[in-house]
C-alpha positions, 0 to 999 in steps of 0.5 A: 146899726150896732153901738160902739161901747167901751168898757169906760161907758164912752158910746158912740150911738148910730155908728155901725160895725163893720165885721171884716174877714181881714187876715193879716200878711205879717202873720204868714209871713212871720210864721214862714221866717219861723219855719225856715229858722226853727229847725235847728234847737235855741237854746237862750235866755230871756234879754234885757232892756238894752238889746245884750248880746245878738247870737247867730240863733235870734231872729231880729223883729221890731216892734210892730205898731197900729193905731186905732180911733176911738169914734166920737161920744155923745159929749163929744158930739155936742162939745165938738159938733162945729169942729174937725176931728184933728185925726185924719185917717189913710188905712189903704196907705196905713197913714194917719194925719194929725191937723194943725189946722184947717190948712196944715198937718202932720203925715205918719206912717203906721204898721196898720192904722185900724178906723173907728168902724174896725171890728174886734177881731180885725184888731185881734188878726192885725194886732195880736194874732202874729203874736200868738203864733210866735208864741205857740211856736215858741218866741216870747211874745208882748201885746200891749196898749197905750193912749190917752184916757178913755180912748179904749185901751181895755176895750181892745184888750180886756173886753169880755164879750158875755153879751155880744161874742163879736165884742170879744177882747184881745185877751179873751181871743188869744187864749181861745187860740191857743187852747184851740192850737195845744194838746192837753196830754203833753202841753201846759197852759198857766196864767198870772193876772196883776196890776201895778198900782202906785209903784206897787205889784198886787195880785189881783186873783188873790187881792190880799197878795199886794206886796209883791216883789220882783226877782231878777235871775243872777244868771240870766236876768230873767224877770220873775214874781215868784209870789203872784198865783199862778192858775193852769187853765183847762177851758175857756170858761175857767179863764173868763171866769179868771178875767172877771174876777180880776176887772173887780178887783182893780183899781178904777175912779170916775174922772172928767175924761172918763167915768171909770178909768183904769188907775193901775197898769193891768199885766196878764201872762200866759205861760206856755209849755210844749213838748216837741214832737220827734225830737229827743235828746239821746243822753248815755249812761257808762253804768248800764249802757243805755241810751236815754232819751230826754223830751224837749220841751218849749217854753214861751209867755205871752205878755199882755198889757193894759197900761193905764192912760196917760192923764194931764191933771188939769183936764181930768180934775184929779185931786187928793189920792186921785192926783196921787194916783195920776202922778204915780201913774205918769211916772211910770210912763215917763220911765217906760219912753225914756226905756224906749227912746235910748233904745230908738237911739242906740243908747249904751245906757238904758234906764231900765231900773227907774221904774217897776213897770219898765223893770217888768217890760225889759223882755218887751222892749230890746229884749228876745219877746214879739212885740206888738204895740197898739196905740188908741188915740181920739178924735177930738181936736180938744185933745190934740196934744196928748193925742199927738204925744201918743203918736210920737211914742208909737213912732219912736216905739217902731224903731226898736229892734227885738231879737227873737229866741226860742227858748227850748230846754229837755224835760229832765223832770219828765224823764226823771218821773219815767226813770223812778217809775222804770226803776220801781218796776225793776225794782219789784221783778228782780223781787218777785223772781229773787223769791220764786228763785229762793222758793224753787231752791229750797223746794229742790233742796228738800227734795234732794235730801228726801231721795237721798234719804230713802235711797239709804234706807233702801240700800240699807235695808236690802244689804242687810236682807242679802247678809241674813240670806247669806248667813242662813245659806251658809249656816244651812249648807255647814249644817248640812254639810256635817250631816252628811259627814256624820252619816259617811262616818257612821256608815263607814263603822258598821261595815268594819264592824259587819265585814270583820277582820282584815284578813277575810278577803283582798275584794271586801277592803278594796271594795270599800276603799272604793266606796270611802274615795267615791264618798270624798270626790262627791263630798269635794264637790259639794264643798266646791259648789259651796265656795263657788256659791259663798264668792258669788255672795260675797261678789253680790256683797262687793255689787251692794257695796259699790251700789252703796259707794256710788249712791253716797257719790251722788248725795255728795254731788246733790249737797255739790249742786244744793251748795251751787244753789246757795252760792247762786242765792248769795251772787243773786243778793250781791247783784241785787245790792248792785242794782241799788247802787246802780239806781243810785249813781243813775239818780246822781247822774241824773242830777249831774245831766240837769247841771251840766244842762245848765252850763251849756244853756249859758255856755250856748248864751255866751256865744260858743259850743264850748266847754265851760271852763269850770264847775261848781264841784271845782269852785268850793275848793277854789273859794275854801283854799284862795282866801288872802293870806296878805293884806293891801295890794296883794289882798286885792290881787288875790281876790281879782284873781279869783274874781277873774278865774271863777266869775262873779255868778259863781261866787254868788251862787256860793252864798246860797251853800249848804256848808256854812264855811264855803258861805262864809269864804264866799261872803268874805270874797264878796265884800272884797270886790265891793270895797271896789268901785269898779266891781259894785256895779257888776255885783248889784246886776248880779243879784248879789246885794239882794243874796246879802240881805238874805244872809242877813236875814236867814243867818244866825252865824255871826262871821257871817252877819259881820262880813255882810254887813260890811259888804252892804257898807261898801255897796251903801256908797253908791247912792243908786244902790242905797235906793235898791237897799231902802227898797229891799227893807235893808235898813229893817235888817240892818237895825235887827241885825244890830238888836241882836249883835254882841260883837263890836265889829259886827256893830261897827260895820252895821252903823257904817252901812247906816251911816252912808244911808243916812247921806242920802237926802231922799231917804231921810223919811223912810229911814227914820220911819223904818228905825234907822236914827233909833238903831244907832242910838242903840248901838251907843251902849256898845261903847266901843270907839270905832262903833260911837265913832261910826254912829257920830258920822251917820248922825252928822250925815243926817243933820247935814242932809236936813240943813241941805234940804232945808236951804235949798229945796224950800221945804218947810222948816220943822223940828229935826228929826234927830231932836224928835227921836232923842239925839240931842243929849248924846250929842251933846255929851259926846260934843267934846268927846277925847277919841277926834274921830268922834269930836269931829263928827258930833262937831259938825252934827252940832252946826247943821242942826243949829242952822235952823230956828226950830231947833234952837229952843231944844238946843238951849235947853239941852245945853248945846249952845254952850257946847257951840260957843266952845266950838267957835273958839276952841276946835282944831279945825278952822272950817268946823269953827268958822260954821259955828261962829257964823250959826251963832252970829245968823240966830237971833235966838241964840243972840238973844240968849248970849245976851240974856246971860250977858255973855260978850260974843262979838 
């Protein structure tokens, strides 16, 4: 026999555990709806609290609901042994009775009804598995538990099960699911663990993160917080780790119903990320004709929460901060079955925004996330009330209807990653090969021009070795010649002398005319064989000369082709410029496929596959060029116009702008639509006043903080609105932003804005404490009418709200705080003020101030009873008038000091 043990030490000793194979049938039947609807791709953003709108794509699931019985402890065992418990438990009919007594009770039907004897992991399969299913499937999913003190919320939930591994937590065993379930490759689990204490969101990884603010998505709504850590979990052993450090960081006391109950709402969530298997988004460029393709990946969270229990004070003997604490905490439950009941009821209005926790559960309830709900409750018939209150909320929890959404997007900063990486490898080969191209070029040039080279000198050198043969040839063959012809000459002379006269013979001289023309024929020959011999070397001459002619053709064509080669070097350049340009548009478009991602993702939300009616590109112009050129009613159509032409998300967007004139026109268009009460409603969801404050704080420019500040102003009239401002720190930057304007219309419209907190009876304290009365005795310097005028109408306000609070709540009079800040002498010195807006204002202060005796010494000292004497007889109006001389008549104080001065006032 094993005991049943809570974190809270409740022990119920001699009671066995009983380990259950149990497999949940709402789980299988769940993961087949998945199935037969997950096939084709959601795309969706996360709802409200309110249901929003139901698309085709959403699957409809209630919130699931079981309850567990926690098994008698020992007090209870002494204090209840001679009474019945008041839970009576069906399990086979998934009832539960409650007794009212011995012979009458109430009947309900759960999802499951879990007994004392259930184990842990039959919780976790009947609870929490559907859940976790849903989410690895890519639903949003929310497990959370509810119930009285000490009756074992984080027991289910946060148990760590070092010791006993069967005692194991929900927490603990649905993130073993799921990292048993995803691929450490490509998917991504992270987790955030923090509390809800006293209104207040602390990180409890990093217990010196304690002010966190949530943020709300303008476009879709979504709830986030961006400042609490965000740790990516590898291993178990590093998210056990994680749970234990945040169970000592939070906030726990010993009280009647518990020795260590939780004093906070305890939220983990698990942050998943899946890229799908097979599926790709084909995505064309025009520039380079290819198709990309764009991983898709799923991104779901799972919501796990262990809200603090419910508590009536005079059981659980909570006193001082713990009383605090324990209000704090009911609060925020009270909030969380108001949400519940108007959604169990089809209300058009949900109060989502009453509380921090509702405001973080808003996806949980109405919204696209699984749900499943359970609720702890005790035996002991000591506590029936609050255990049939747990009953009913469980009841009114099952008739909420959820619809579920997958929220599936393309991983285009993936694919941006490949892309840079493709690009850079591009980008090295054309280098690579640009330089072994530039390199073989030259090397080809340089060898061109070293053949080249040679072949002239070779040319050269050959003609000139034919010229000097030639020549010689010839110079030989004259010489020759000569020689010859001088012999014939010198032959043909010695025979005229050795033949002698003429007359010696007929057959001597003929026979030397025979000799002579037998000498010319062979000398006519040998000079024909010379020209014969001189035109072949002048032919050979002619050949060495063409050889030469078209050897300088085809270094002609070498410089042609070194020429291509350089051309072909400046067309390599010219395309690598164009590669770049390339890299750049792909870089833009890359962008511009992110944005119009975007558009369609909220274009799908809206209900249609068509296009979206306008872009941001054609916004700026639209904004820059529709300003209002009238004033009155043509003002306002204009801006209804363009309110309806644009939209409000987009104006809003705007203000966020890198131009500084696009956010000055948008800020401008803003505080148009808020001068009108139909629109500052709309404005508020959209985020837009926490983007006004923004500017307030991160601009330096003037116009900018002038059209802000009145903007703020007009959203100030609202007086849910005046709480969202407190909350955000408005009034801080409304007082700082004051310090340092110089313009009196930037001032004016700051004291309005302050002006219209300051009616807010709530408030009063905290802007008091945040500086709010000092910065508008500060502006007073102005001295500027329409700014003393506006700071007279806060002043007034606030007295006023001080009268009202005073008379009709019963709070404690005391010193004004007006008095105590240093008002009083302004007041009176501007008491008869000749600008009546300001007289009228100051007027009124005097009266609601004077209506309490704590006030009426500083007031006679500071000289205003004499300035209420004038105002009972002498003011304009009849009904400032008669409030005066009823003060001064309802104070004894002031009677007594009329009568001290002997002054008749009757």
């Amino acid at each position: 026999m094993s005991s049943f043990s809570y974190r809270n030490g409740i022990t119920s000793k001699g009671v066995g555990m009983k380990l259950d194979n149990y497999s949940s049938k709402s789980s299988s039947s769940f993961k087949s709806k998945v199935q037969s609807t997950g096939s084709s791709i959601r795309r969706s953003s996360t709802g409200s609290v309110g249901g929003g709108s139901k698309d085709d794509s959403a699957v409809s699931g209630r919130v699931r609901v079981a309850v567990r019985l926690r098994p008698r402890n020992a007090e209870e065992m002494v204090a209840d042994a001679d009474f019945a418990d008041c839970v009576e438990l069906q399990p086979e009919l998934k009832r539960l009775k409650i007794r009212k007594n011995n012979w009458d009770s109430d009947t309900y039907e759960f999802d499951e009804v879990l007994t004392e004897f259930a184990s842990q992991k039959r919780v976790y399969e009947v609870v929490a598995k559907p859940v976790v299913e849903s989410v690895l499937d890519g639903y949003n999913g929310t497990i959370m538990a509810y119930g009285q003190t000490g009756t074992g919320k984080t027991y289910t939930l946060g148990r760590l099960g070092e010791e006993d591994t069967a005692g194991r937590g929900i927490m603990v065993r649905a993130l073993e699911n799921i990292l048993a379930e995803i691929s450490h490759e490509t998917d991504a689990v992270s987790v955030s663990y923090f509390q809800l204490y006293m209104e207040t969101v602390q990180d409890l990884i990093d217990p010196a993160n304690d002010n966190i603010s949530i943020v709300e998505d303008p476009r879709n709504g979504d709830v986030s917080l961006p400042g609490v850590t965000l740790v990516e979990i590898r291993d178990q052993k590093s998210f056990v780790e994680l749970l234990r450090i945040g169970e000592a960081n939070r906030f726990a006391a010993n009280t009647k119903l518990n020795t260590e109950s939780s004093r906070s709402h305890a939220i983990l969530m698990v942050h998943l990320k899946r890229s799908i298997k097979g599926r790709n988004s084909s995505l064309s460029t025009e520039s380079t004709g290819k198709t990309l393709k764009a991983p898709i990946v799923r991104k779901s969270k799972l919501v796990i929460v262990d809200l603090a229990g419910s508590e009536r004070v005079e059981k659980s003997g909570s006193e001082g901060h713990t009383f605090e604490e324990a209000k704090s905490i009911n609060l925020s439950l009270s909030a969380l079955g108001k949400c519940i009941n108007a959604l169990a009821e089809n209300s058009a209005h949900v109060p989502v925004r009453d509380s921090k926790l509702t405001r973080l559960l808003r996806d949980s309830f109405g919204g696209t996330a699984r749900t499943s709900l359970i609720i702890t409750v005790g035996p002991s018939p000591r506590h029936r009330g609050e255990t049939s209150s747990t009953i009913m909320f469980g009841q009114r929890a099952m008739k909420v209807e959820n619809m579920l959404k997958i929220k599936e997007e393309f991983d285009y900063k993936s694919l941006s990653r490949k892309l840079d990486v493709q690009l850079d490898k591009l980008v090295a080969e054309h280098e690579r090969q640009q330089k072994a191209f530039q390199d073989e070029v030259e090397r080809i040039a340089l060898e061109a021009q070293k053949r080249v080279a040679d072949a002239e000198r070779n040319y050269a050198d050959a003609l000139e070795e034919e010229k000097l043969k030639c020549q010689k040839d010839y110079a030989e063959s004259i010489k020759k010649l000569e020689e010859q012809w001088a012999e014939k000459q010198e032959k043909h002379g010695q025979r005229k002398v050795k033949f002698g006269p003429v007359d010696d013979g007929i057959d001597q001289k003929s026979n030397s005319e025979l000799s002579t023309s037998g000498e010319v024929a062979k000398i006519k020959k040998t000079l024909q064989n010379e020209i014969l011999l001189r035109k072949a070397a002048e032919a050979e001459v002619n050949n060495l000369r063409n050889q030469l002619t078209q050897w300088k053709k085809t270094e002609a064509a070498r410089n042609d082709e070194i020429s291509q080669l350089h051309k072909l070097v400046e067309d390599e350049a010219h395309q690598k410029a164009r590669l770049e340009e390339e890299i750049a548009i792909l870089r833009s478009q890359l962008l511009q496929i992110s944005f119009e991602a975007d558009q369609t993702r909220r274009n799908l939300d809206i209900g249609g596959n068509g296009e979206l009616s306008g872009s941001l590109d054609s916004l700026i112009p639209q904004v820059k060029h529709q300003q209002p050129r009238d004033s009155g009613d043509g003002e306002k159509a204009s801006m209804v116009k363009l309110f309806e032409q644009v939209g409000l998300h987009k104006i809003l967007s705007l203000l966020e702008a890198d131009d500084a004139d696009v956010r000055i026109h948008a800020v401008k268009v803003v505080a148009n639509l808020a001068a009108e009460e139909t629109n500052q409603e709309k404005i508020v969801e959209a985020g837009g006043l926490t983007s006004l404050l923004t500017l307030l704080r991160s601009s330096n420019d003037e116009t900018i903080h002038r059209v802000a500040a009145g903007a703020i102003a007009n959203l100030a009239m609202n007086e849910t609105n005046q709480e969202l401002i407190m909350s955000q720190g408005g009034i801080s930057l409304l007082s700082f932003t004051a310090a340092n304007a110089e313009d009196p219309q930037t001032l004016r419209m700051v004291a309005g804005a302050i002006a219209n907190l300051c009616g807010n009876d709530k408030l009063q304290v905290k802007l008091r404490a945040e500086g709010g009365i000092m910065a508008l005795l500060g502006m007073v310097s102005c001295r500027h009418p329409d700014v003393l005028a506006q700071v007279a109408r806060g002043i007034a306000n606030f007295a006023k709200c001080e009268s009202r609070a005073i008379s009709t709540q019963g709070i404690k009079a005391g010193k004004s705080l007006l008095i105590e800040d240093g008002a009083l002498p302004w007041i009176v010195q501007n008491a008869n003020n000749e600008a009546s807006q300001i007289r009228r204002h100051i007027e009124l202060a005097l009266c609601h101030l004077a209506q309490h005796e704590a006030n009426t010494k500083d007031m006679i000292n500071g000289g205003a009873l004499w300035e209420l004497v004038r105002i009972s007889r002498d003011c304009s109006r009849e009904d400032i008038r008669t409030l005066a001389y009823r003060t001064l008549k309802s104070s004894p104080s002031f009677q007594a000091e009329l009568k001290r001065q002997r002054i008749d006032y009757g």
